[in-house]
MARMI-487600 format. One record per residue: residue number from 1; chain; x, y, z of N, C-alpha, C, O in turn. Coordinates in nm, 3 decimals, padded with zeros to 5 digits. Layout:
N
<n = NUM; chain = A; n_x = X; n_y = Y; n_z = Z; ca_x = X; ca_y = Y; ca_z = Z; c_x = X; c_y = Y; c_z = Z; o_x = X; o_y = Y; o_z = Z> $
...
***
This chain:
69
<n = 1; chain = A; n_x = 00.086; n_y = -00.117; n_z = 00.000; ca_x = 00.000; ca_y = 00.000; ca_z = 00.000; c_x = 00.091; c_y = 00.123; c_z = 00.000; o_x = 00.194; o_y = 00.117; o_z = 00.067> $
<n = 2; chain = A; n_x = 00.064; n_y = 00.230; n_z = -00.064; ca_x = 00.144; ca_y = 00.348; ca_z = -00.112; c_x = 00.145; c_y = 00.410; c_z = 00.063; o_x = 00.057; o_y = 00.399; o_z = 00.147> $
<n = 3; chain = A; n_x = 00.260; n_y = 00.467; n_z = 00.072; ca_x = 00.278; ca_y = 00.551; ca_z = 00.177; c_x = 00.193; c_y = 00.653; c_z = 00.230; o_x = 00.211; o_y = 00.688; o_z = 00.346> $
<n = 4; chain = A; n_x = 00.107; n_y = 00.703; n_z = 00.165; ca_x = -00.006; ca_y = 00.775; ca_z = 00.140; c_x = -00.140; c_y = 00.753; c_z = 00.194; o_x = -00.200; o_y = 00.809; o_z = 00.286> $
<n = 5; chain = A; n_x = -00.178; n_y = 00.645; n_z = 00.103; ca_x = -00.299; ca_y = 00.581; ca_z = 00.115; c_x = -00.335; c_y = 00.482; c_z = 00.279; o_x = -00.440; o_y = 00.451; o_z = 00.336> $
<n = 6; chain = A; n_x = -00.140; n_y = 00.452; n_z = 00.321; ca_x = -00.135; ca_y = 00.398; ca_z = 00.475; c_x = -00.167; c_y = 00.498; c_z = 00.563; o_x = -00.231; o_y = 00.462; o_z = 00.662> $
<n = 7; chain = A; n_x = -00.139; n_y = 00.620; n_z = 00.553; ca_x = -00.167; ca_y = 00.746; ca_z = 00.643; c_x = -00.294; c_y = 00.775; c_z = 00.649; o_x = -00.329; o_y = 00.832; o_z = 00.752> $
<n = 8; chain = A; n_x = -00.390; n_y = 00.749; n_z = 00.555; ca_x = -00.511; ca_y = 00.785; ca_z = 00.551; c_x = -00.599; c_y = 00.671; c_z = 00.611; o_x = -00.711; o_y = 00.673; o_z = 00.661> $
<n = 9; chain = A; n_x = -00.519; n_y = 00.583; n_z = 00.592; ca_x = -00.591; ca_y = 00.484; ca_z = 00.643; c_x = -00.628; c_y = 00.486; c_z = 00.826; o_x = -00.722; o_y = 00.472; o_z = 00.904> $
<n = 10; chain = A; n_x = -00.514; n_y = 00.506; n_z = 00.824; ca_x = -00.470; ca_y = 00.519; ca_z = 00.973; c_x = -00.526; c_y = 00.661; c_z = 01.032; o_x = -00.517; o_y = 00.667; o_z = 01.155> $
<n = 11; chain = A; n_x = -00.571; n_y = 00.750; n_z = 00.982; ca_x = -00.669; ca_y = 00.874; ca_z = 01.008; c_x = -00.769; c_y = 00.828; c_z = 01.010; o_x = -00.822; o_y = 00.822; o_z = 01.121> $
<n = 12; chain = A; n_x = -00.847; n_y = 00.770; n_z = 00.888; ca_x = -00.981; ca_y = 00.700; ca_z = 00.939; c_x = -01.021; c_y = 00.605; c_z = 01.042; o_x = -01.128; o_y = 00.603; o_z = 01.103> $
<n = 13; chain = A; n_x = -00.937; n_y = 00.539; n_z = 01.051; ca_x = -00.928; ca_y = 00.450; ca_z = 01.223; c_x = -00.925; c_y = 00.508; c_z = 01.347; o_x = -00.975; o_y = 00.472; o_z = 01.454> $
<n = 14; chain = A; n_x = -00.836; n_y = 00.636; n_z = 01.309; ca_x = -00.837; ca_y = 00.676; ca_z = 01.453; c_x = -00.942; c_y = 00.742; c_z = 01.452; o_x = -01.014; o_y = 00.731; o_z = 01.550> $
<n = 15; chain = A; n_x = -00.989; n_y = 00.844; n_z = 01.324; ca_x = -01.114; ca_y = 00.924; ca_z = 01.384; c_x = -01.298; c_y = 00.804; c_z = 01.412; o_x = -01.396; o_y = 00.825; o_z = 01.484> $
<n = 16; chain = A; n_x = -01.276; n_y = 00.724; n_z = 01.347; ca_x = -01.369; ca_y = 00.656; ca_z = 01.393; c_x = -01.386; c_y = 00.545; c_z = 01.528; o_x = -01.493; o_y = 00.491; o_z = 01.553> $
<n = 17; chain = A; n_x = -01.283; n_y = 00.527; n_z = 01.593; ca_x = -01.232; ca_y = 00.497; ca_z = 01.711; c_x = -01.239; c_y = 00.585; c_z = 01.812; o_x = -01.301; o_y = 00.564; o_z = 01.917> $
<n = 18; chain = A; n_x = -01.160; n_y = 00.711; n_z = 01.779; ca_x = -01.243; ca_y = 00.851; ca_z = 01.899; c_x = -01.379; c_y = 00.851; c_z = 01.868; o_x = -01.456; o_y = 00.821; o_z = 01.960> $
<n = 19; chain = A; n_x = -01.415; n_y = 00.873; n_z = 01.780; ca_x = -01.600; ca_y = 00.914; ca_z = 01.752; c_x = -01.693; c_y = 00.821; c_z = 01.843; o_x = -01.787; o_y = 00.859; o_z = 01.913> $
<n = 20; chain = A; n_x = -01.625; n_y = 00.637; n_z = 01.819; ca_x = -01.694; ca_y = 00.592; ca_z = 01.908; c_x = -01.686; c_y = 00.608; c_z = 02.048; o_x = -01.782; o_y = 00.664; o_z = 02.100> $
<n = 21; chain = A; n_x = -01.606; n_y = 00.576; n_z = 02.112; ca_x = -01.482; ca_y = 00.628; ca_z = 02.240; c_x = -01.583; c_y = 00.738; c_z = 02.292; o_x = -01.677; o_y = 00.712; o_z = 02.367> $
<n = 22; chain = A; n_x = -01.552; n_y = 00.861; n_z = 02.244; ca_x = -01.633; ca_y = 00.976; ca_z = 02.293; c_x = -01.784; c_y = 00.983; c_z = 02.294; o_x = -01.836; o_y = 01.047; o_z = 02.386> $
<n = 23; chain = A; n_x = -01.871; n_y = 00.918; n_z = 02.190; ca_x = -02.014; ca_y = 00.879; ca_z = 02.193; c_x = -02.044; c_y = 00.782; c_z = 02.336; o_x = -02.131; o_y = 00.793; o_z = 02.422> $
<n = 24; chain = A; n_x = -01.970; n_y = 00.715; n_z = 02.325; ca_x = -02.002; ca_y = 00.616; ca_z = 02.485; c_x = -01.936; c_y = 00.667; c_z = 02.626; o_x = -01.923; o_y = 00.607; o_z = 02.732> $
<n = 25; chain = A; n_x = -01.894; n_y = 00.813; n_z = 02.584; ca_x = -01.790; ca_y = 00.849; ca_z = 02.727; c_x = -01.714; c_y = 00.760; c_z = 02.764; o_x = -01.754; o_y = 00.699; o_z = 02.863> $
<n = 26; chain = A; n_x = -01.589; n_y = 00.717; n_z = 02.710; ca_x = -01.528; ca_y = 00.551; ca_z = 02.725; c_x = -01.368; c_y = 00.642; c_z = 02.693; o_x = -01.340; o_y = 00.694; o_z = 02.585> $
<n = 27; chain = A; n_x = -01.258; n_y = 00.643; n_z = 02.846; ca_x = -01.133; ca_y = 00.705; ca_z = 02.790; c_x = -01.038; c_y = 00.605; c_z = 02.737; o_x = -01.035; o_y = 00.485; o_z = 02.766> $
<n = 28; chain = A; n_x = -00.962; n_y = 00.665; n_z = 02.657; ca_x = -00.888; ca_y = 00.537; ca_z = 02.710; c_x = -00.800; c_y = 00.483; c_z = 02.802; o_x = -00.722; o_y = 00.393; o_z = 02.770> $
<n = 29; chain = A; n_x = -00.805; n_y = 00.534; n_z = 02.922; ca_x = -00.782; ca_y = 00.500; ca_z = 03.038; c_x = -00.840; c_y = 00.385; c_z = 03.121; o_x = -00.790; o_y = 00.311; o_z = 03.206> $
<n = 30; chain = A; n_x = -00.990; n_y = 00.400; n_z = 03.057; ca_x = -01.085; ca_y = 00.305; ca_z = 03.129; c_x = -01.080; c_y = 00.169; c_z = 03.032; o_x = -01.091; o_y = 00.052; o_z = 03.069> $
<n = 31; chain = A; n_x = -01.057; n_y = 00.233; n_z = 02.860; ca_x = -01.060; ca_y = 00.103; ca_z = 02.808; c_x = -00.958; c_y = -00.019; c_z = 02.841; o_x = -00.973; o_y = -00.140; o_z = 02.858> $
<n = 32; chain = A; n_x = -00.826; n_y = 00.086; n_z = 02.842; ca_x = -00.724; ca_y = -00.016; ca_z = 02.920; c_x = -00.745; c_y = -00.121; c_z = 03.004; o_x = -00.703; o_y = -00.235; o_z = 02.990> $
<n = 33; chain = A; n_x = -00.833; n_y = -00.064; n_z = 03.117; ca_x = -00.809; ca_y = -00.122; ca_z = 03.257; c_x = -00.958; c_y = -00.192; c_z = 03.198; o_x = -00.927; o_y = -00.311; o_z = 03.190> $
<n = 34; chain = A; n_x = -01.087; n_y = -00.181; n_z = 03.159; ca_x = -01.153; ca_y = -00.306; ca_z = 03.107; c_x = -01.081; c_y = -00.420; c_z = 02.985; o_x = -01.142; o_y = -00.521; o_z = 02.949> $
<n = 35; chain = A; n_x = -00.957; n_y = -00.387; n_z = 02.937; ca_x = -00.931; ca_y = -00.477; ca_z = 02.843; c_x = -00.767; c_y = -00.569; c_z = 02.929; o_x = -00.721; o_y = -00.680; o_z = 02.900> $
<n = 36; chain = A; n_x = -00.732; n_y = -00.498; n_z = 03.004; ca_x = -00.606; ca_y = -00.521; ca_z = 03.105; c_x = -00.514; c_y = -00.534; c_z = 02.976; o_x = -00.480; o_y = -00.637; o_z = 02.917> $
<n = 37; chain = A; n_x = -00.478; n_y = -00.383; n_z = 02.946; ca_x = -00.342; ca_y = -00.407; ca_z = 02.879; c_x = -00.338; c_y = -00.219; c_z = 02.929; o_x = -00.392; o_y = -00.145; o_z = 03.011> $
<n = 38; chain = A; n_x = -00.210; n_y = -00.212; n_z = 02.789; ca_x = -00.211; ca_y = -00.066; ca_z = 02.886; c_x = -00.265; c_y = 00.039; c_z = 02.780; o_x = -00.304; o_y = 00.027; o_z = 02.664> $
<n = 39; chain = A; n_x = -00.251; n_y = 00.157; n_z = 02.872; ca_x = -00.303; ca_y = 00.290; ca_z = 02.795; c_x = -00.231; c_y = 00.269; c_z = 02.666; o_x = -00.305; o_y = 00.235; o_z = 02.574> $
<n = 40; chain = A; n_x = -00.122; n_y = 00.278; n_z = 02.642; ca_x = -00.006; ca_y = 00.271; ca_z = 02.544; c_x = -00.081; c_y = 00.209; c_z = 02.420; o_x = -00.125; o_y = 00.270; o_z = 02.322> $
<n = 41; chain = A; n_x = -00.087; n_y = 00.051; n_z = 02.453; ca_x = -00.139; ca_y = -00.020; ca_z = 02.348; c_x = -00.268; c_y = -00.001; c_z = 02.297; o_x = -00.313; o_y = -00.052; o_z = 02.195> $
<n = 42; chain = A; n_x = -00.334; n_y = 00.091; n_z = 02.390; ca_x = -00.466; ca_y = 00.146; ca_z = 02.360; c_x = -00.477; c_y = 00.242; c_z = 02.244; o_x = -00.554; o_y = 00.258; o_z = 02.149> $
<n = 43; chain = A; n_x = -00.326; n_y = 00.323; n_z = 02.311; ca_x = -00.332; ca_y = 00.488; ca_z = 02.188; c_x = -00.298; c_y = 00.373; c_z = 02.038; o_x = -00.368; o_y = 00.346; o_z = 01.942> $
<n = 44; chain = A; n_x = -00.206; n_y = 00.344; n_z = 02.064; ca_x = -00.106; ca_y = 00.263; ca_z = 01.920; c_x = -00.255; c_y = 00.191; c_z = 01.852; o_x = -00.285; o_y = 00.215; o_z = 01.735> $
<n = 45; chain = A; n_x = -00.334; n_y = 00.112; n_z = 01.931; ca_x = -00.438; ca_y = 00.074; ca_z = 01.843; c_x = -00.512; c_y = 00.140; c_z = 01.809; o_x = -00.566; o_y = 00.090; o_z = 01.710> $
<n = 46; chain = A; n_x = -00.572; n_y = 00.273; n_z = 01.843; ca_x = -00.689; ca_y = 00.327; ca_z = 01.786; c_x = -00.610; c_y = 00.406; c_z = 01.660; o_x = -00.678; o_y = 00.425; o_z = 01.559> $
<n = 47; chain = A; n_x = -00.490; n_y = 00.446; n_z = 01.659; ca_x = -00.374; ca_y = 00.544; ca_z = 01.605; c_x = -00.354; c_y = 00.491; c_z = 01.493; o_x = -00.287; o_y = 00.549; o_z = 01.409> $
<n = 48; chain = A; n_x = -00.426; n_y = 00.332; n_z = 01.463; ca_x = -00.399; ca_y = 00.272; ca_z = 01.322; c_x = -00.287; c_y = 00.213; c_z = 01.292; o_x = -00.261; o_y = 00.207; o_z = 01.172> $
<n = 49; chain = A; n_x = -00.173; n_y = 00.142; n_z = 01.407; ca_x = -00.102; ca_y = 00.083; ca_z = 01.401; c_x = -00.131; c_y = -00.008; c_z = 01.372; o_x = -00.222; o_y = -00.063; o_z = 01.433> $
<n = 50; chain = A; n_x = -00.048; n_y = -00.087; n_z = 01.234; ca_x = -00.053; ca_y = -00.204; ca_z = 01.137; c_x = -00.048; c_y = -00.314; c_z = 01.205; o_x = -00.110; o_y = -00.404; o_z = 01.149> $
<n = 51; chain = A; n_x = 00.012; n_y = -00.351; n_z = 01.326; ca_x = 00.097; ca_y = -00.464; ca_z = 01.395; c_x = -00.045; c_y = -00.572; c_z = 01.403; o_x = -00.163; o_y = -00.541; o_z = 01.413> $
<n = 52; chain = A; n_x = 00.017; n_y = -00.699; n_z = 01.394; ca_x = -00.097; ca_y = -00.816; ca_z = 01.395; c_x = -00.196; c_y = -00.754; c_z = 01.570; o_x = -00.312; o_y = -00.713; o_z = 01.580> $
<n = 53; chain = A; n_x = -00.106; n_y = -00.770; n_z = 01.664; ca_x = -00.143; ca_y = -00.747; ca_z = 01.766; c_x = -00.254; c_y = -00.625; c_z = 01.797; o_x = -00.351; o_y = -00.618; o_z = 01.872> $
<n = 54; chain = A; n_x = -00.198; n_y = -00.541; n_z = 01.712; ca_x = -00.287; ca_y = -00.417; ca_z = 01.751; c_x = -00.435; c_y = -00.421; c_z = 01.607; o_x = -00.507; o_y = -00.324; o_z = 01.581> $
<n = 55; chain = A; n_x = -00.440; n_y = -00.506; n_z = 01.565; ca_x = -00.530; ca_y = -00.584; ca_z = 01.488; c_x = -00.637; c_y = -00.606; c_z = 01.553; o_x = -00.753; o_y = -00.569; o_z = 01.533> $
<n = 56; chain = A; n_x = -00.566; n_y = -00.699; n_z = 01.670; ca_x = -00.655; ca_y = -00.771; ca_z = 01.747; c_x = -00.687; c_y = -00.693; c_z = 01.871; o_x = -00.787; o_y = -00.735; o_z = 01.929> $
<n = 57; chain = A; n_x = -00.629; n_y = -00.591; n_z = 01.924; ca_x = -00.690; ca_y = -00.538; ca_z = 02.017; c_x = -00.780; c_y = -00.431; c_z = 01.987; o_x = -00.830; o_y = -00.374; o_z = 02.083> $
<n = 58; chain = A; n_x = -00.825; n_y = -00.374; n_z = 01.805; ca_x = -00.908; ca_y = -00.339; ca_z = 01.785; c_x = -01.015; c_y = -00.380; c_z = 01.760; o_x = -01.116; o_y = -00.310; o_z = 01.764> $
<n = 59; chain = A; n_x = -01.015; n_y = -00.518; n_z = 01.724; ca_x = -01.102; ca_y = -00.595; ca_z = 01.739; c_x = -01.197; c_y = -00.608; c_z = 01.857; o_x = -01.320; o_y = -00.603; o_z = 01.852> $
<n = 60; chain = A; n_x = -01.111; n_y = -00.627; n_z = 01.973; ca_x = -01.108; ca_y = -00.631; ca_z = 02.133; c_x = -01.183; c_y = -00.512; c_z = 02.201; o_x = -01.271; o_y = -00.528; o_z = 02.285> $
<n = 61; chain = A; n_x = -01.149; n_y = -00.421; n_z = 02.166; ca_x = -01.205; ca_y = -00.250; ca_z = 02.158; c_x = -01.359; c_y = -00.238; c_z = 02.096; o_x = -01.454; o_y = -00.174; o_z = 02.141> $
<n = 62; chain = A; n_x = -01.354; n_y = -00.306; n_z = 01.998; ca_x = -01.491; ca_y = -00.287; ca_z = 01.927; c_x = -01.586; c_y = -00.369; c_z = 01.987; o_x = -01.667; o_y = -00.306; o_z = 02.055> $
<n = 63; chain = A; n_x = -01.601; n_y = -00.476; n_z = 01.985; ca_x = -01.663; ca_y = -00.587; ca_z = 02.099; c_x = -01.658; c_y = -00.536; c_z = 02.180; o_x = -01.771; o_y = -00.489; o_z = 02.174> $
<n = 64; chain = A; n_x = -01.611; n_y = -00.489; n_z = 02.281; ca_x = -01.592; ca_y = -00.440; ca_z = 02.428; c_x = -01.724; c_y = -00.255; c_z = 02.455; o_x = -01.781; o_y = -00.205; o_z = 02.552> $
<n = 65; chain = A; n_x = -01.710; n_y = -00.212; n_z = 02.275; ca_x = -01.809; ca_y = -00.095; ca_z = 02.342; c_x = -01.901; c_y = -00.103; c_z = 02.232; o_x = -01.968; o_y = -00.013; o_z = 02.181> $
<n = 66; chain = A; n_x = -01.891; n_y = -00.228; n_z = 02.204; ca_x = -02.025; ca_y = -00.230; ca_z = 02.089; c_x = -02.039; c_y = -00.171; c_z = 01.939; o_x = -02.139; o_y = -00.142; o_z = 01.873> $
<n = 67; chain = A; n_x = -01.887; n_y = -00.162; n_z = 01.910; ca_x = -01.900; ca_y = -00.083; ca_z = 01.780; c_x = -01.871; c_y = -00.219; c_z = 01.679; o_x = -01.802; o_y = -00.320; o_z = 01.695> $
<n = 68; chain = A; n_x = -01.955; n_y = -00.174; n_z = 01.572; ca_x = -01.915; ca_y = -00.231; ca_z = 01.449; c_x = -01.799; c_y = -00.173; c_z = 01.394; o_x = -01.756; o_y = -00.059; o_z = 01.411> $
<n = 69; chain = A; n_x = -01.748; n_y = -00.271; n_z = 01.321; ca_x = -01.576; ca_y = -00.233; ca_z = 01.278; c_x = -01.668; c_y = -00.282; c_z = 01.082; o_x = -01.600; o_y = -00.279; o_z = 00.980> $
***
């Protein structure tokens, strides 16, 4: 994927990740500590980090406040 088209990608994730986040009053402080990992891996996943892992903890995130992905 063009260098480009990865950045945008990764803008649309995050803004639809805050949008939900903030619609449910949900920080990610709290998502952390309901998912027991840390704030960190929280920002990196909503932030559109590629990593298999952070794959799956958006996955984890979405299930957890009811959003469709």
């Amino acid at each position: 994927m063009p260098e480009y088209d990865l950045e945008q990608a990764r803008k649309a994730t995050r803004k639809k990740y805050k949008a939900a986040l903030a619609e449910r009053d949900v920080t990610g402080r709290q998502l952390a500590k309901m998912l027991g990992t840390s704030e960190a891996a929280i920002s990196r996943a909503i932030n559109g980090d590629s990593a298999p892992a952070y794959d799956r903890l958006r996955g984890e995130i979405a299930e957890k406040i009811g959003m469709e992905v």
